[in-house]
C-alpha positions in Angstrom: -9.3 -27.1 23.6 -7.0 -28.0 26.5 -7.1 -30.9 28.8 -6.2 -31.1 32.4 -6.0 -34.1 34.0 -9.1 -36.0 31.3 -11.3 -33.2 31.9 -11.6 -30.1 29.1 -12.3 -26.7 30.3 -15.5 -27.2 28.1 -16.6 -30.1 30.6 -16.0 -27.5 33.4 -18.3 -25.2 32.1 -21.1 -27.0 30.9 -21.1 -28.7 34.3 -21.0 -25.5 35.9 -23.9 -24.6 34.1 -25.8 -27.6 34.5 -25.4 -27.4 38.1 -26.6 -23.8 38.4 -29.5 -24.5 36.4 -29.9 -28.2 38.3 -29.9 -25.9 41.5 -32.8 -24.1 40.3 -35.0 -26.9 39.8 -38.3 -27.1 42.1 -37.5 -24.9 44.6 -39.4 -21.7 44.3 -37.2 -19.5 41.7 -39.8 -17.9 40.1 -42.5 -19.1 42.1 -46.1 -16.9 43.3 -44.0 -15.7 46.2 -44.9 -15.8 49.4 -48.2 -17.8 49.5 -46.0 -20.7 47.9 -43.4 -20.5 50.0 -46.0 -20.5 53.4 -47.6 -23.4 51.8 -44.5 -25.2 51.0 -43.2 -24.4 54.9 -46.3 -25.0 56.0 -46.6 -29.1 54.6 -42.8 -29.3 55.7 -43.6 -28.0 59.1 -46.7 -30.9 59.3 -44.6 -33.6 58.2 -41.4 -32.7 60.6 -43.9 -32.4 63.6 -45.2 -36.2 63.0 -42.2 -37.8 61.6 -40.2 -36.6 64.7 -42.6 -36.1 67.2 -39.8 -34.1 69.9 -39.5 -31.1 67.2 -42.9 -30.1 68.1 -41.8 -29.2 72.2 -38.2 -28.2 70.6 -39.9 -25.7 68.0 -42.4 -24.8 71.0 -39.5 -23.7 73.3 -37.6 -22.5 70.2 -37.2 -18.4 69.7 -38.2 -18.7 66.1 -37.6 -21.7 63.4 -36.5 -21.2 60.4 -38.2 -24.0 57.9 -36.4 -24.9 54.4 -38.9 -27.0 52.9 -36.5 -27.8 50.0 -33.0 -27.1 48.8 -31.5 -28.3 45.7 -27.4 -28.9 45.3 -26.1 -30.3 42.1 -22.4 -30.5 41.7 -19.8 -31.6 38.9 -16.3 -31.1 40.3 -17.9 -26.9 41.1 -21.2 -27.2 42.9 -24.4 -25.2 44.4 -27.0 -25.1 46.1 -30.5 -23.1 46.6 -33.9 -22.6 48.5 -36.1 -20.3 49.9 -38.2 -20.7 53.3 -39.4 -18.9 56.4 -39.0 -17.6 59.4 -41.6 -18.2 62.1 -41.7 -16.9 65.6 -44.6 -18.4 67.5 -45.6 -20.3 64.8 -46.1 -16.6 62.3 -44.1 -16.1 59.5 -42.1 -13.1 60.3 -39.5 -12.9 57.2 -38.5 -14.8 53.9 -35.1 -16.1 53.0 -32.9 -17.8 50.8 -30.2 -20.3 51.5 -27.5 -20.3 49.0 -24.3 -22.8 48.8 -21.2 -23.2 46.5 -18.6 -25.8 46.2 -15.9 -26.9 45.1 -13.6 -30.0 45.1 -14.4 -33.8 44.4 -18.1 -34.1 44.3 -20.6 -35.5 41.5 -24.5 -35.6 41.8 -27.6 -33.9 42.8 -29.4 -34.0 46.2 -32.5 -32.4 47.3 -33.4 -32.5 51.7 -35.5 -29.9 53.7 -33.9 -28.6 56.9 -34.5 -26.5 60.0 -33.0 -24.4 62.0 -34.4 -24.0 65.7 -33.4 -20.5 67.1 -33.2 -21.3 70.9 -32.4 -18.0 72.0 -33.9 -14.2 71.6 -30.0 -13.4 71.1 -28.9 -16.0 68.4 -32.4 -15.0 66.8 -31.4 -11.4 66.9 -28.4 -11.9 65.7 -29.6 -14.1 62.5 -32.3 -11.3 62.0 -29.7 -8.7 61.9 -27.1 -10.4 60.2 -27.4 -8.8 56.1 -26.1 -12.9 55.4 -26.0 -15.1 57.9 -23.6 -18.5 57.7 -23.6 -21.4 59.7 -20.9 -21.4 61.8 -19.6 -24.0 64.9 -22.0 -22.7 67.4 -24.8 -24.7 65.2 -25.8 -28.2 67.2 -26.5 -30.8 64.7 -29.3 -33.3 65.6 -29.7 -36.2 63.5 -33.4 -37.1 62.4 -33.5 -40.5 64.6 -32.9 -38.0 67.6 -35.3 -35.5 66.8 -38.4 -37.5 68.0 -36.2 -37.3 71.6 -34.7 -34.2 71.8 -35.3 -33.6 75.5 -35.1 -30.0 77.0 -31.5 -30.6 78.8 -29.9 -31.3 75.7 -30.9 -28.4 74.7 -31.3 -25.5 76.6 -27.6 -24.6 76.2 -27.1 -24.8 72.8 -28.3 -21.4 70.6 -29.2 -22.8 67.3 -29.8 -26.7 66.2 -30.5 -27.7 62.9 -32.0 -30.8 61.6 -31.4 -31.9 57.9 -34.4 -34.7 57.1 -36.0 -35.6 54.0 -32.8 -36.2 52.0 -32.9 -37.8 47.9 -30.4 -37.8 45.8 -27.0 -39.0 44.7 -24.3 -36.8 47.2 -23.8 -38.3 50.2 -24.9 -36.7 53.1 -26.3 -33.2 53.9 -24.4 -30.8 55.3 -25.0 -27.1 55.7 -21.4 -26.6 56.0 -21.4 -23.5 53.4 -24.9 -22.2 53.6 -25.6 -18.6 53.7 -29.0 -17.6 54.6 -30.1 -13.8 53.3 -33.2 -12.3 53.8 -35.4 -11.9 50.5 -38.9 -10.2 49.7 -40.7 -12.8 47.8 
């Protein structure tokens, strides 16, 4: 077995493992399908709208929203992440998809967090729908969870997508979805 740098290639591999399977973990791989993922948007949905009141008006004004009620990332050194959700347009689920993520460089530990991503146009909507995997990419606003109980309409009116990460455990600092690619699934 050779070493590089105090870590065997056998580490690497086992922690590569572990990390797919740790990305797998409670997040609807090999779930009922779609009734468990509506139910599992649907609670997320609930608790975004009262823990941050202003993502009610923002998801009201939104194009569609696209809930995450749970993504799992697990990384030793090589990392990943996974979850499934849905996208709603006037508050109707109108497709299924997965958001996948894979990393690499100086990382160790497991996080789960829920996100969302508000759609505030028909054309960044159309052009997620469209897209056969769809990344995030700079034109995504970040709001922080202590903002998204006063999002107010002129923030953002001009911005085409907004995403808010919320609900974070786990051992990595910080969520990020830096990475994720979102494809649409039939669950």
């Amino acid at each position: 077995m050779t070493r590089h740098g105090g870590i065997s290639r056998r580490t690497v591999l086992v922690a590569g493992g572990a990390t797919a399977l740790l990305a797998a973990c409670g997040n609807g791989v090999g779930s009922t399908g779609a009734a468990q993922i509506d139910a599992r948007v649907n609670s997320t949905e609930q608790f975004l709208f009262s823990s941050f009141p202003g993502t009610r008006d923002l998801a009201d004004r939104a194009a569609g929203v696209l809930i995450m009620p749970l993504i799992t990332e697990a990384g030793l050194i090589y990392g990943g992440g996974y979850g499934r959700g849905a996208l709603r347009v006037r508050g109707v689920t109108v497709d299924y998809y997965s958001a996948t993520r894979a990393t690499f460089g100086l990382q160790i530990g497991a996080q789960q967090y829920a996100h969302a991503l508000f759609f505030m146009t028909e054309s960044a909507l159309g052009q997620f729908r469209r897209s056969p995997g769809w990344a995030v990419g700079a034109d995504v606003r970040y709001a922080t969870p202590e903002r998204g109980a006063s999002l107010g309409k002129e923030s953002t009116e001009l911005e085409p997508v907004i995403a808010l990460v919320f609900g974070q455990q786990g051992f990595i600092a910080g969520a990020t979805l830096a990475g994720v690619k979102y494809n649409r699934i039939i669950p």
